[in-house]
N, C-alpha and C positions, 0 to 999 in steps of 0.2 A: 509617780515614778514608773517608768516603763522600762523592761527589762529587753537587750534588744539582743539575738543569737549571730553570730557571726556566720559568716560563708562553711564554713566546717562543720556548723552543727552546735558546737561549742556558745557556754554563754556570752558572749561580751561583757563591759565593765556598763554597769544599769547606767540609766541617761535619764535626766531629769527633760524631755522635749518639750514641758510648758517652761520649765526655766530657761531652756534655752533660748525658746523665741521669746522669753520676756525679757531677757537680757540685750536681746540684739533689738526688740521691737519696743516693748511696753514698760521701761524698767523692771530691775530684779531685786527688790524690794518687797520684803513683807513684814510688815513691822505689826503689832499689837493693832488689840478690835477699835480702840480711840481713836489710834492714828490713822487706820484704814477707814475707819468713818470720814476722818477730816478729809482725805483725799479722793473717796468715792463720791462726798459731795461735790469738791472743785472739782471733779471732770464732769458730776452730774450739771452743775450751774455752769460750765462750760461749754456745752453739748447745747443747753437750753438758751444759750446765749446765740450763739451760732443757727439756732432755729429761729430765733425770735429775729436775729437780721436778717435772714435770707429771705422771710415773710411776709406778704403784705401789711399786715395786722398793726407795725408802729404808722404806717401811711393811711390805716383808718383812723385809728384810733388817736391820732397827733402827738403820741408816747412815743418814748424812748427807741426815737431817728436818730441814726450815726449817720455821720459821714463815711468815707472811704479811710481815710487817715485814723479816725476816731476809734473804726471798727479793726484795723490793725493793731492798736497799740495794746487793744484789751484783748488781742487775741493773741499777741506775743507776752504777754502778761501771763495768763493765763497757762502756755505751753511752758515758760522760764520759771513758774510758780511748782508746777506738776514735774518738771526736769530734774531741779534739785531734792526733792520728796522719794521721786523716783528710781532717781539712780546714785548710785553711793558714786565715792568721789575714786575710790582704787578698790582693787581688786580684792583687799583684806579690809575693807571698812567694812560696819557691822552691818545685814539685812533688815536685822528683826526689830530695828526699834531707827530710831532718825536724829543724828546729833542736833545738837543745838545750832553747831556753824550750821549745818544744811538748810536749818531752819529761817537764822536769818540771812541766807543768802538768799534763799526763794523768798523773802516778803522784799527784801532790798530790790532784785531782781525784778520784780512786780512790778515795783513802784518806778523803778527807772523805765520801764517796759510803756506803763501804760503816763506818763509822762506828758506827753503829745495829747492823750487826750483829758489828762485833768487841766494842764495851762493851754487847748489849743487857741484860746480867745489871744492870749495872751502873745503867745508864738508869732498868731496870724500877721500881729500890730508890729513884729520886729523882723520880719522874714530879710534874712541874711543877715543880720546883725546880733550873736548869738552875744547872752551875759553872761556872767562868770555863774549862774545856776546852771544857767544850759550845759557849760561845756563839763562843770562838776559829774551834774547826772551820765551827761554821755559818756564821759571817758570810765566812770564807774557799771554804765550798761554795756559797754563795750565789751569790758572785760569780762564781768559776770555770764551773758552771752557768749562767749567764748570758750568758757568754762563750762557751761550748759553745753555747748556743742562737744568737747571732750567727751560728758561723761557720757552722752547718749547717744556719740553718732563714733567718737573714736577719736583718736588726735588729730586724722589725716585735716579732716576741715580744719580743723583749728589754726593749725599750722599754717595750713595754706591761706587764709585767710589772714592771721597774723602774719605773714610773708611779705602778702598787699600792702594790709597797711603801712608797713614801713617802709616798702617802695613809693610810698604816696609823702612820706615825712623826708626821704632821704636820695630823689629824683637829680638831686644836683652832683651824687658823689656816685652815680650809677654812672656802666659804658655807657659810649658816646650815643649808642643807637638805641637805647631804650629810656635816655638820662631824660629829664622834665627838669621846669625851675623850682620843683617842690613846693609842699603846702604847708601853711601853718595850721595850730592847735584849731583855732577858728576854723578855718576855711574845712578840714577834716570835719570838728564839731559838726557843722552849719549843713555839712553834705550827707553825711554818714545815721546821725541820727536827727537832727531838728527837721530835714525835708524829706520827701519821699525819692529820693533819690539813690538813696545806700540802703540802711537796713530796712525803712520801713515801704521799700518799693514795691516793682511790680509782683518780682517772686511770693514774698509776704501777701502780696494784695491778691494773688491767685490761690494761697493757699488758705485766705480769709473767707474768700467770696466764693468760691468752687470746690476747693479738694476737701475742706475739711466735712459738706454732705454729702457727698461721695463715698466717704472712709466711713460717715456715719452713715449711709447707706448700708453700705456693705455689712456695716458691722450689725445690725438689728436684722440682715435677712440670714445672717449668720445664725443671731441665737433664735431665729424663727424653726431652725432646722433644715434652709435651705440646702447649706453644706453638704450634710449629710444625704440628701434628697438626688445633689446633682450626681455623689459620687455612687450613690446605688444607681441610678437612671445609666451613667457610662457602663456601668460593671455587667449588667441586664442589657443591654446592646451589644458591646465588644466581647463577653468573658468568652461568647464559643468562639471568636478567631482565635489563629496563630499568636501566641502570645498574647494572650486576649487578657488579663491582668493590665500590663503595660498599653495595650490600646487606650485600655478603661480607664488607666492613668493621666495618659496623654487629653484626653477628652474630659474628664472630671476637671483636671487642673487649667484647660479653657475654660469649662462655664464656671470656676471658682474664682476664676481672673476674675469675676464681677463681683465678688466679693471680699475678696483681701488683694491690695495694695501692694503686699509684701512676701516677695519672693519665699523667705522663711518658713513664714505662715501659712502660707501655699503649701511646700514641700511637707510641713508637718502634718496641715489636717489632710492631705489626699495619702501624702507618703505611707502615715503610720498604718493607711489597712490596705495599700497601692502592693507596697515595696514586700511586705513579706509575702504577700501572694505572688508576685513574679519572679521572688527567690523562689516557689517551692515547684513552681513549674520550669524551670530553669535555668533563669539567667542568674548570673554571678550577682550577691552581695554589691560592687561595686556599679555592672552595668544598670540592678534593679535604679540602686541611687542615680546614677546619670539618667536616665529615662526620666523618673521625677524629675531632676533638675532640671533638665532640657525643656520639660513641657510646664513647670511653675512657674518658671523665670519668661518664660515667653507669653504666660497670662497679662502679664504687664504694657503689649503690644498691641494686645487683643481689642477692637475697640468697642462698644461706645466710651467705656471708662478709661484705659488706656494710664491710669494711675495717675499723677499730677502733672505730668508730662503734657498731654491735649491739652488743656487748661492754659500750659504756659504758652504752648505755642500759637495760639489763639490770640494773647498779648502780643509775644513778639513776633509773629509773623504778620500779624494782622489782618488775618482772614477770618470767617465764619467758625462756631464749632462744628457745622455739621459740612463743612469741606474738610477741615482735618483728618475728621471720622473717614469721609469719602475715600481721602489722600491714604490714608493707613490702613485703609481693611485688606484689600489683594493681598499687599506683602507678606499681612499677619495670618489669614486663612493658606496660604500657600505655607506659609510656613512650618504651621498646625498639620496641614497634611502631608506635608514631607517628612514630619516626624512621625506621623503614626506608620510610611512608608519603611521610615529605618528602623521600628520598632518591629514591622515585620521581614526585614530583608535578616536581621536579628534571629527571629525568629525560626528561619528558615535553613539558616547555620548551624542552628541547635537539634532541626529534628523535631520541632514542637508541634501539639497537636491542641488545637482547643480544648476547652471544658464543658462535661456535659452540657447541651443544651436544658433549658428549662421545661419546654414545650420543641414541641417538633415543628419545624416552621413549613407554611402555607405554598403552595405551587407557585412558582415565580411569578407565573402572569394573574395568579389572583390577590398576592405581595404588589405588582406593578400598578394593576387596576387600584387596590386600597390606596398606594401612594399618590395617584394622579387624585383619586376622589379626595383624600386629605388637603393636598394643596390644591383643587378647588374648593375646598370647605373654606381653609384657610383664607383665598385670595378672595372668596365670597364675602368672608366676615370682614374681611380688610375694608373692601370697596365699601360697604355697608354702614362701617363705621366713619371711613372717613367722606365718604357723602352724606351721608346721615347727620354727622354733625356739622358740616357744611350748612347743611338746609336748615338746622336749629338756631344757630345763631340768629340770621338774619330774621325768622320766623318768634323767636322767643326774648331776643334779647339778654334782659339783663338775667333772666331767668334761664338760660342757658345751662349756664356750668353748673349749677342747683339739678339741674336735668342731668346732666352727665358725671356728678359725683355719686347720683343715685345709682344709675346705672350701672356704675365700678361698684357699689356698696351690691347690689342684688347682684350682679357675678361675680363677687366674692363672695358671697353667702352659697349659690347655686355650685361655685366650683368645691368650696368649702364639705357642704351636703355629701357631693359627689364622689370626693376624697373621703369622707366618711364611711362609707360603704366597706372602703379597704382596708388593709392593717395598714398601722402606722411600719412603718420604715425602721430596723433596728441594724445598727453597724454590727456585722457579725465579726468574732473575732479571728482574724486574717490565722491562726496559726491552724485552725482547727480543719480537717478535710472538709474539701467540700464535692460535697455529693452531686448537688445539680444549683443551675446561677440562677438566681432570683427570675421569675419570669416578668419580660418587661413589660406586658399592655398592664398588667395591675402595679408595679413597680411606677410607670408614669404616672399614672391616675392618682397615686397617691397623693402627691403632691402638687397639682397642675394650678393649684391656688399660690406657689411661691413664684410662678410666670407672669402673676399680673401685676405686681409691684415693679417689674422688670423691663415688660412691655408698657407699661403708663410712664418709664423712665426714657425708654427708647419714643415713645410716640410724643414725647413733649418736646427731646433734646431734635427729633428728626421731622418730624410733620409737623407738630405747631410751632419751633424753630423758638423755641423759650429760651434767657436765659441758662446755661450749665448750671447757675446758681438756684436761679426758681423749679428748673426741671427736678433738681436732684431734691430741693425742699419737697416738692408733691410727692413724689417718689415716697423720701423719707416720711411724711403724711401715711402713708397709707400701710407703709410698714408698720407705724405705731397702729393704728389700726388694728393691723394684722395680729399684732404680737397680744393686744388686747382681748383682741376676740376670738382668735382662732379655738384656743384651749376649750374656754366653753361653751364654741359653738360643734366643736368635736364632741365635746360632753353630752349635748343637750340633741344632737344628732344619732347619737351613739343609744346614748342612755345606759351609760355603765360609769360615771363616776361620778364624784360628787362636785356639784358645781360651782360650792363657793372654793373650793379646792384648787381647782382649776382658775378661777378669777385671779385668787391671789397666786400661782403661778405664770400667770401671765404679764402679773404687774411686777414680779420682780423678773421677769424676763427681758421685758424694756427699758428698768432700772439699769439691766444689765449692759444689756445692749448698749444705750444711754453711755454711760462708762467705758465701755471698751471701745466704742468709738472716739471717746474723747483721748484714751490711754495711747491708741493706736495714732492717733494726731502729733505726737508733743516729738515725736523725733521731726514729724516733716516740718510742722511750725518751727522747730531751731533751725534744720537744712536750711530752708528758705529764707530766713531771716540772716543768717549766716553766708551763703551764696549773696543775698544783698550787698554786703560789704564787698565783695569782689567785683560785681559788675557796678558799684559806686567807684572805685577805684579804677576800673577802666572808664568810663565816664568823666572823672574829675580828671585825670593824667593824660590822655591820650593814649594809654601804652598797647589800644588795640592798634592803631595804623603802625605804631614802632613794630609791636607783632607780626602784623603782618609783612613788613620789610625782612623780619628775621625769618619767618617761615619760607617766604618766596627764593632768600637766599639757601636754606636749607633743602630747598625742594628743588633749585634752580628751574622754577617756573614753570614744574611740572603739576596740572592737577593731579595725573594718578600718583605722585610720590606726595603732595600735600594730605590727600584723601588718606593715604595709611600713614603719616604722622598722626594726622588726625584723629584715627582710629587708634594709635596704638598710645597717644596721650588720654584718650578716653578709658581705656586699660586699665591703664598706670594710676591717672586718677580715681577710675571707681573702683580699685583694692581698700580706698579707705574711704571714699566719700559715697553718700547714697543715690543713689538714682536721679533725687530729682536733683539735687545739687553738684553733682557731676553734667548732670546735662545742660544746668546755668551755667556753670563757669566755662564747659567749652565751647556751647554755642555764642557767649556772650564773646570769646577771644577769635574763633576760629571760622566761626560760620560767614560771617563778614569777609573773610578773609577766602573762601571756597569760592564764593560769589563772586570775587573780584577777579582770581585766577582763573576761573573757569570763562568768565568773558574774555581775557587775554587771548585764552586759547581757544576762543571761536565758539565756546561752549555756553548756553542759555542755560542755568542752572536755578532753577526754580528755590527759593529759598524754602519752603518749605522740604523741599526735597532734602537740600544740607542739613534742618534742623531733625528731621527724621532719621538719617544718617545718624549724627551725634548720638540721639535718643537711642538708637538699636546697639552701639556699641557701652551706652552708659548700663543698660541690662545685661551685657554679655560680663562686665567685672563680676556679675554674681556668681556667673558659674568659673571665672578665669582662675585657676591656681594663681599661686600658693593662699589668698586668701579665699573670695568662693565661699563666704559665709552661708549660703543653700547648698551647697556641696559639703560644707559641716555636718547642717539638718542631715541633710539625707544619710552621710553614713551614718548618723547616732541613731537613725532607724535600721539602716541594713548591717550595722557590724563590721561595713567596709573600711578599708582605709581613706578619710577624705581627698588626701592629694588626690589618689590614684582616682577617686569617683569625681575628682574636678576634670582631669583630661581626660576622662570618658566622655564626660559631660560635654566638655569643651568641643571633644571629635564629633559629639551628635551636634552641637550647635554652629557648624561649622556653615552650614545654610541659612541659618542667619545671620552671621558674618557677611556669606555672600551676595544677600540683598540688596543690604545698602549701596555696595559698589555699581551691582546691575540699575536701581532705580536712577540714580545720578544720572547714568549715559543712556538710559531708557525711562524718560519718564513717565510714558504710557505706563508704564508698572503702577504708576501712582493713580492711576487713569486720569490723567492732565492734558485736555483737550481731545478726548476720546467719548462715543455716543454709546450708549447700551449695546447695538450690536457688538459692536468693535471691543468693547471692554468686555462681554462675554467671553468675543475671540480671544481677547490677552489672557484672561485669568485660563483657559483651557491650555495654550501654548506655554505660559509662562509653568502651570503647574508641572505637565509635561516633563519640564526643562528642568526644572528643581529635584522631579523624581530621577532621571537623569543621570543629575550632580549627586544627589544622595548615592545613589549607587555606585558613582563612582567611586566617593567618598569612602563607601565602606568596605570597598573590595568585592563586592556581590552584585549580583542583577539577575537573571535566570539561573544561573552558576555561578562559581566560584569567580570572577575573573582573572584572566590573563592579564602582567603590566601592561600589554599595549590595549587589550581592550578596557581597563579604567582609564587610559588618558583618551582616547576613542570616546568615552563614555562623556568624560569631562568636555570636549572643543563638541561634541553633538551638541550636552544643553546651553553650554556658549552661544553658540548657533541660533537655538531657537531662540533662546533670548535677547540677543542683538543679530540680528540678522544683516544689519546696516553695513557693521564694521565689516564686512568680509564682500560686501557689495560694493561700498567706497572703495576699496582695492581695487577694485575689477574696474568700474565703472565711475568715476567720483562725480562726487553731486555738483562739483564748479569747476567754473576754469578762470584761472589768472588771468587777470586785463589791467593793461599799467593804467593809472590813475588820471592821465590824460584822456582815456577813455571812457572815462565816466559815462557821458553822454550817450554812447555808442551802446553800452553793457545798460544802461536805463531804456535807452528804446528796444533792446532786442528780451526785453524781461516781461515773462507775460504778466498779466494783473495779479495783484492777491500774493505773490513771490516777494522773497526778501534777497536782496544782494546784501555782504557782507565786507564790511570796510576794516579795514586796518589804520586805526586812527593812534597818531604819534602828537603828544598833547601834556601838558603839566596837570599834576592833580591838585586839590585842593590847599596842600601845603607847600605848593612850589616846584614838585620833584616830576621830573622827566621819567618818562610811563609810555607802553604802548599798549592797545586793548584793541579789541574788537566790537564792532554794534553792526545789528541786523536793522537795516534801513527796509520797510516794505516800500513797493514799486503799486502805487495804484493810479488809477483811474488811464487816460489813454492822452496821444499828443505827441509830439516827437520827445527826444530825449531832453531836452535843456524845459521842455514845459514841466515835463514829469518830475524833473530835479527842482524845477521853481515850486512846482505843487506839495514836494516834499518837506518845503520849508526852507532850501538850503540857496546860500549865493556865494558862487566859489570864484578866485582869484587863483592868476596861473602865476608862480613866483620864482623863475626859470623854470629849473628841471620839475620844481615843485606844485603841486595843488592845495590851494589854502582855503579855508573855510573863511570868508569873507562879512556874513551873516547868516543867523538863523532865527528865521520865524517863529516869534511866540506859539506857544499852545498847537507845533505842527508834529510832524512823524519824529524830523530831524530830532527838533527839541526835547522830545520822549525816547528818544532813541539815545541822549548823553551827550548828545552832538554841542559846539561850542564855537564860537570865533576864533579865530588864531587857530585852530588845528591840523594837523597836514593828513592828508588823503593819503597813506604809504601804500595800499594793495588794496584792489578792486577783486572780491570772488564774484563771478556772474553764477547764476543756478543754473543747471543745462540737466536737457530731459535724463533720466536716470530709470532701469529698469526697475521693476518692484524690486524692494528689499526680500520679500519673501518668498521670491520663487529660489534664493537659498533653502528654502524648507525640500526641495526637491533633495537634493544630492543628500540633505541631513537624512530623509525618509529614506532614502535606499540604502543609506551604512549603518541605518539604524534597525532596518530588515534584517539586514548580512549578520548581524550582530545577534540580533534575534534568532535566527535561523540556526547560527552558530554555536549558542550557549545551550539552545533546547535540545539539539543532539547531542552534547556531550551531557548534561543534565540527563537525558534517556539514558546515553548509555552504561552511565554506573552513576545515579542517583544519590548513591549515599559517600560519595568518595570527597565532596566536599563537607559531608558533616560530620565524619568521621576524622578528616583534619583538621576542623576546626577543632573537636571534643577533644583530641588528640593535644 
């Protein structure tokens, strides 16, 4: 029980912060030593289930192989088993011990769960042809799962998911525009649970095969002590800036991102020794919360792990994991450091002054020399290892990885030693004065052994290009490992404890581990299994294309009005649904639907692009008032009022809001067909531009600012970040050519250019549509060779141009192109000055500006901090 002091000084009302995150994370259940036995073994034989398939060892061994289906059903089994144990059914049902209904709900549950793979032989033999067992069980698992989503995720899914389904039973008495001819009990049964199509689909199959050693990842470098490790490593870096607490927030709660999943859990373990040290240096109760929240809930963006999110995208966008990673790092590192910028523009308002230094730090250029010689140390041992093991392979063969586990084993031993030397690492308690901050070169070294389970995660997921499943099992490999042997090779290094002491704390530390990874699972296994049933239902009904009829009407065919529907159904839904299952249901409705508008409107919208989009706004419901269950957390640490610490939160998260809008129409942000130099240049200009928008945002930038100088501030990093749209003004990149000129507009188009058509054409279900495709112009010839080369044979039909044939397997054909369609508007590309020589006139208002706030800043210095205090 943690007692937490409000903004005045005054106690608050005490806060239970592990029941809280167990309540919203791990069930809040604690019942007698019996039953906590019975349920620390099923998540322990859970945990070891999920090791054991991610593993090569059933394909040596010829044991205990699942299939894909097999290993779902025992892993929804498993999560609906630990669900009902978990979590009581209402708010007055008893903790400490577990009814009997709960009891048989979870073995019924089970058994309806894992179904699929005790009769899969049997299933196989009747696929679409459900018996009257089938649809017994399912319509019994349905519910049950339904009920399991309740108690451990909130009503919101349930509902909405119970929504679908009776939109899927009663399509015939729905409006005209979204009405279907409805389905029967069967056809439901046969879709929903007998096939992988509804519950036991993709979602489910990503949270089987990837998220859940990931979460087990996390959770064992947790009780390795990582946690604690990274949040002293920030605290020892940042504590002497401005606001240096809050820095050390901001930055803790990045590298923590690689360890918990879960916004809550975030905010708790950084927050509780974060938050009251930022209160005592000066930010308010409320904004200490919003800074946690801003920067926990944005660990979930961060990538390699990126939470179960990467994972699905990877499914449904159907690209590489390590392009996702690619696609998502800019936005999320920009992001990261735009907040520690409003954490100090903050700072600056208040008058704040860091905290003692620990040591006195080194002459700059003997600080720059060390930096440059680290990252050559670094980029030395980089090259070394991955040539090094280049040449092993082929030289060693099978004996290879036997070579290279050694390797990992002797520097984890040598780093282990080396970490020995120093004190272990103790969370000091945040209320007490602190004299001077942990000095950081011993503060790192402490711990430089919880790096290498981290880096063997990132070198397998990005350079040997392994499975997210296999990666994240060696990973988790080596953390058992770790949690094994660290204790008593600290011991036997030391020589100050006793070593069978230490053994057996290390085995119940993996125990633990073990457990709370599996405990930390059983919300997302219900999410995902639960999201299933929706994106079954849009799949069995059609009611994504009716959707989208109703969007495009509600948007009248505007991307940027569909993009903030978009965004503000993403809202609405993640006040009760979790993350990952917010981001199912509306990339499954909506995403589709971005992609087809945005071609309408001439725009090449990269679908990963939209699914990221979704993703950033399914994170921002954490921090969104009135609910903002991390904006809960955090005030039961700072004493705050939640509301008021969610639209705190909310106004520092306002740059991440802004992202997604800017990637869409710039997708270089995503660095999507851009080369290392080029994407250095974005991420410098784009961060720039964010620093910018923050300022604008928060009323500050060298000085207080004046209205016109934040909207000044705001169209500047507009500016750098699209530079195009204020260039197309001036100078547009086409010119209209009527459609009898095809020809004319093909020969005068250099090589390697795309002209842009406006094609009027039926879609797949009959309806009259107009869209645009980007036709590339290659090779050379006059203009009707160029169009015959293209694929395409057009017919003039009076005033009209008709698509006559198109060429299998040609541009035409990859371009959407089709017979029967009419040619309505020809854009030709015509020379266009650089887009960036707008950086010019941005760089001299942004001088003026510069110039203008540092003089008034001189000449009375404290006149904005004093109205702020004020």
């Amino acid at each position: 029980m943690s007692q937490t002091t409000s903004d005045k000084g005054t106690p608050a009302d005490p806060v239970d912060l592990e029941g809280l995150v167990a309540a919203a994370d791990t069930g809040a259940r604690n019942p007698g030593p019996k039953t906590t036995t019975v349920m620390f073994s099923i998540a322990l034989a859970w945990s070891l289930f999920q090791l054991w398939f991610a593993s090569p060892l059933p394909f040596v061994v010829h044991f205990g192989v699942f299939n894909d289906t097999e290993a779902r059903s025992i892993h929804l089994a498993f999560a609906i088993f630990l669900a009902f144990l978990a979590y009581p059914a209402f708010s007055k049902s008893p903790r400490d011990y577990i009814p009997i209904t709960d009891i048989v709900f979870a073995f019924l549950g089970a058994a309806t769960a894992s179904y699929l793979f005790i009769f899969y032989r049997d299933i196989a033999d009747r696929v679409g042809a459900p018996i009257t067992q089938d649809m017994v069980v399912a319509v019994i698992g349905v519910i049950l799962l339904l009920e399991a989503t309740r108690r451990a995720l909130g009503p919101a899914l349930a509902i909405v998911a119970s929504v679908f389904l009776l939109y899927t039973f009663l399509g015939p008495y729905m409006p005209g525009i979204i009405a279907h001819k409805g389905n029967s009990l069967s056809e439901v049964v046969n879709h929903h649970w007998i096939t992988t199509e509804g519950v036991f689909g993709i979602a489910l199959g990503v949270s089987t095969s990837f998220v859940f050693l990931f979460v087990l990842f996390g959770a064992l470098l947790d009780k390795a002590g990582a946690g604690n490790y990274f949040i002293q490593v920030a605290f020892s870096l940042m504590g002497h800036m401005r606001g240096g607490p809050a820095k050390a927030a901001v930055v803790a709660s990045a590298m923590t991102g690689l360890i918990s999943g879960s916004s809550i859990a975030n905010v708790v373990t950084t927050g509780t020794f974060t938050i009251p040290l930022m209160k005592r240096v000066g930010f308010s109760a409320e904004k200490a919360g919003a800074v946690e929240v801003a920067s926990s809930v944005n660990g979930q963006i961060m990538p390699p792990v990126m939470g179960a999110a990467a994972f699905l995208m990877v499914e449904y966008v159907g690209i590489p994991y390590f392009d996702v990673v690619k696609h998502a790092f800019l936005p999320a590192l920009i992001s990261y450091i735009a907040l520690v910028y409003i954490v100090h523009l903050e700072a600056m308002k208040l008058g704040m002054e860091g905290l003692p230094r620990a040591v006195e730090p080194k002459p700059w250029m003997q600080r720059l020399i060390g930096f440059v010689f680290g990252v050559a140390v670094i980029s030395g041992l980089s090259m070394a290892v991955y040539y090094g093991l280049g040449w092993m392979r082929p030289v060693l063969g099978g004996y290879a990885s036997l070579v290279v586990l050694a390797m990992i084993g002797a520097a984890y031993v040598l780093l282990v030693r080396f970490a020995a030397t120093y004190p272990d690492l103790k969370m000091d308690d945040p209320d007490e004065p602190i004299l001077r901050l942990p000095a950081p070169a011993p503060t790192i070294k402490s711990g430089l052994h919880f790096l290498l389970p981290v880096i063997v995660l990132v070198w397998c997921l990005m350079v040997e290009q392994l499975s997210p499943g296999l990666s994240a099992f060696w990973g988790s490999v080596l953390m058992i490992f770790i949690l094994l042997t660290q204790r008593p090779l600290f011991a036997y290094f030391r020589a100050d404890s006793d070593m069978a002491t230490e053994v057996k704390r290390g085995w119940f530390e993996l125990l633990d581990g073990l457990v709370t990874g599996a405990r930390n699972m059983i919300g997302i296994g219900i999410a995902t299994a639960t999201a299933g049933i929706i994106v079954g239902v849009v799949s069995q009904t059609g009611v994504g294309s009716a959707l989208a009829d109703v969007v495009e009407v509600l948007s009248g065919g505007n991307l940027l009005a569909i993009l903030f529907l978009t965004a503000i159904l993403s809202l609405i839904l993640g006040m009760g649904l979790p993350t990952t299952a917010n981001y199912i249901v509306v990339s499954a409705l909506l995403a589709p639907v971005i992609v087809t508008l945005g071609q309408q409107n001439g725009l090449i919208v990269p679908l990963i692009a939209v699914h990221l989009f979704v993703f950033y706004f399914g994170i921002m419901a954490d921090v969104t008032p009135p609910v903002g269950l991390a904006s809960f957390a955090a005030a039961a640490v700072s004493g705050g009022e939640p509301i008021k610490t969610g639209f705190v939160a909310f106004f520092y998260s306002l740059r991440t809001a802004a992202l997604p809008f800017l990637f869409i129409f710039n997708t270089e942000l995503l660095l999507i067909g851009v080369d290392f130099i080029h994407g250095l240049f974005i991420f410098l200009v784009a961060t720039g531009a964010m620093l910018l928008f923050a300022a604008g945002t928060q009323g500050w930038f060298l000085a207080r600012n004046k209205p016109w100088e934040t909207v000044l501030l705001l169209l500047l990093a507009f500016t750098f970040f699209r530079p195009g749209f204020w260039m197309d003004m001036i100078s547009p990149p086409s010119v209209e050519r009527s459609p009898t000129e095809l020809a004319d507009a093909f020969a005068e188009t250099p090589d390697g250019e795309k002209i842009q058509l406006r094609i009027n054409g039926i879609d797949d279900v009959g309806n009259a549509r107009s869209w645009v495709v980007l036709l590339p112009v290659n090779g050379s010839g006059t203009g009707p060779e160029r169009i015959e080369s293209a694929g395409l044979t057009l017919r003039q039909d009076g005033e009209k141009v008709m698509i006559d044939d198109v060429a299998f397997d040609s541009p035409a054909k990859e371009a959407g192109l089709d017979w029967d369609q009419e040619i309505a508007v020809v854009l030709q590309p015509v020379d266009q000055p650089s887009k960036y020589l707008m950086y010019i006139p941005a760089v001299i208002f942004l001088g003026g500006l510069v110039a203008l706030q540092r003089s008034r800043a001189r000449r009375d210095p404290a006149a904005g901090t004093a109205e702020n205090q004020a």
